[in-house]
N, C-alpha and C positions, 0 to 999 in steps of 0.2 A: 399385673400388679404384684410387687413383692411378697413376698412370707416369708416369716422369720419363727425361727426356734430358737427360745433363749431361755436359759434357766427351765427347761420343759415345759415352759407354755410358748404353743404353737400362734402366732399372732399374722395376721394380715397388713401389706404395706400401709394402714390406716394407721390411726392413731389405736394405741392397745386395748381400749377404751370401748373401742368401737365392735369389735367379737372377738372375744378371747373365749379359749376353753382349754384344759390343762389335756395334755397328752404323755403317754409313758413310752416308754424306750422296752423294745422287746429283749430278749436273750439275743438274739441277731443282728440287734440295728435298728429294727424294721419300728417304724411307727405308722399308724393308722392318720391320716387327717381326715377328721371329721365332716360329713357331709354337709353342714351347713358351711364350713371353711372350702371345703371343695366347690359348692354353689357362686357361693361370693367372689371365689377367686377366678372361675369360669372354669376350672379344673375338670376335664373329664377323662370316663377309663381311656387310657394307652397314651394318655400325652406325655410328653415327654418335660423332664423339670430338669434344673440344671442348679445345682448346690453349691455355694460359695459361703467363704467366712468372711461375713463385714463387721468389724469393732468386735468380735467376740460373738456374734450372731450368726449362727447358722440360716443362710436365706435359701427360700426352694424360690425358683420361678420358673414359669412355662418356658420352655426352649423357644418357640415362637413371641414370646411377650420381651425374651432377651434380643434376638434379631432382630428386631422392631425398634427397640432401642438403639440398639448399635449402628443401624442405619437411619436412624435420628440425627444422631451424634456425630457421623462420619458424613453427613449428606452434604455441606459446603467444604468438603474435603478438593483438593484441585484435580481429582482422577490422575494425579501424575506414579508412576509407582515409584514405592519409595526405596528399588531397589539402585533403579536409573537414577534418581534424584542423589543417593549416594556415592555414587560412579561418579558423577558427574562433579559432585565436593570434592570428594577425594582429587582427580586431573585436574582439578584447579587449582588443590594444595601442591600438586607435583609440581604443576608449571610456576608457581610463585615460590618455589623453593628451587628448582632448577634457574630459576632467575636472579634469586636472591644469591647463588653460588656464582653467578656468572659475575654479580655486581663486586663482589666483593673478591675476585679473583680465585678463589679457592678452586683446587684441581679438582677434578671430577674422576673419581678412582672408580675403575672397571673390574669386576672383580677376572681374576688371571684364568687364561685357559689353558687346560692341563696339551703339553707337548705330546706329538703323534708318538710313539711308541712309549710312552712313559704308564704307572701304572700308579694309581692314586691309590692309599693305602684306607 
C-alpha cells in the first residue's frame, strides 16, 4: 500500500482522512514514520521502501509491494523481449525501404573502399 509525504504530513495510500499524523524533517533528511503508520502499512525493521515523486508527493512503498505491482501490470505482457521485437521492426523497415529504392529506380550508393596502398587521412 502506498505512502505519501506531502506538505510534512506523512499519509497512507488511503484516503488522508483515514491516519494522518504530522511528521518532521531531521537536520539529515531522515524522518521517523510512526508506528502506528508502520502497522497499517505492514512496514517492518529492515524492509526495504522505494521513494518516488508522484504530482508533487513524495511516495515511500515497500520494495516487495512495488514488484507485486509491476508484475500485476506486466503479467499479460506477450514474454517476447522487447529487444528482439525491435530488431525485428527495424529489418522490416530496411527491407521496405530497400524495396521502395528498387521500385523507384534510385541507385543504391556503396559507400567507397579505400585503394590498397593508399592512406586515409
Amino acid at each position: 500500500m502506498p505512502h505519501a509525504i506531502w506538505r510534512g504530513i506523512l499519509t497512507l495510500g488511503m484516503d488522508a482522512t483515514d491516519l494522518v499524523t504530522e511528521v518532521h524533517v531531521g537536520p539529515q533528511g531522515r524522518i521517523v514514520i510512526p508506528a502506528s503508520l508502520r502497522r497499517a502499512a505492514g512496514i517492518k525493521p529492515g524492509d526495504s521502501l522505494t521513494a518516488r515523486l508522484d504530482e508533487g508527493r513524495l511516495v515511500l512503498e515497500r520494495r516487495a509491494d512495488v514488484v507485486t505491482r509491476l508484475r500485476r501490470r506486466f503479467a499479460g505482457a506477450s514474454g517476447v523481449s522487447l529487444a528482439e521485437e525491435l530488431l525485428r521492426e527495424r529489418r522490416e523497415e530496411a527491407r521496405r525501404d530497400v524495396g521502395d529504392r528498387a521500385r523507384t529506380d534510385a541507385p543504391v550508393l556503396e559507400p567507397a573502399k579505400p585503394r590498397r596502398g593508399t592512406h586515409e587521412p
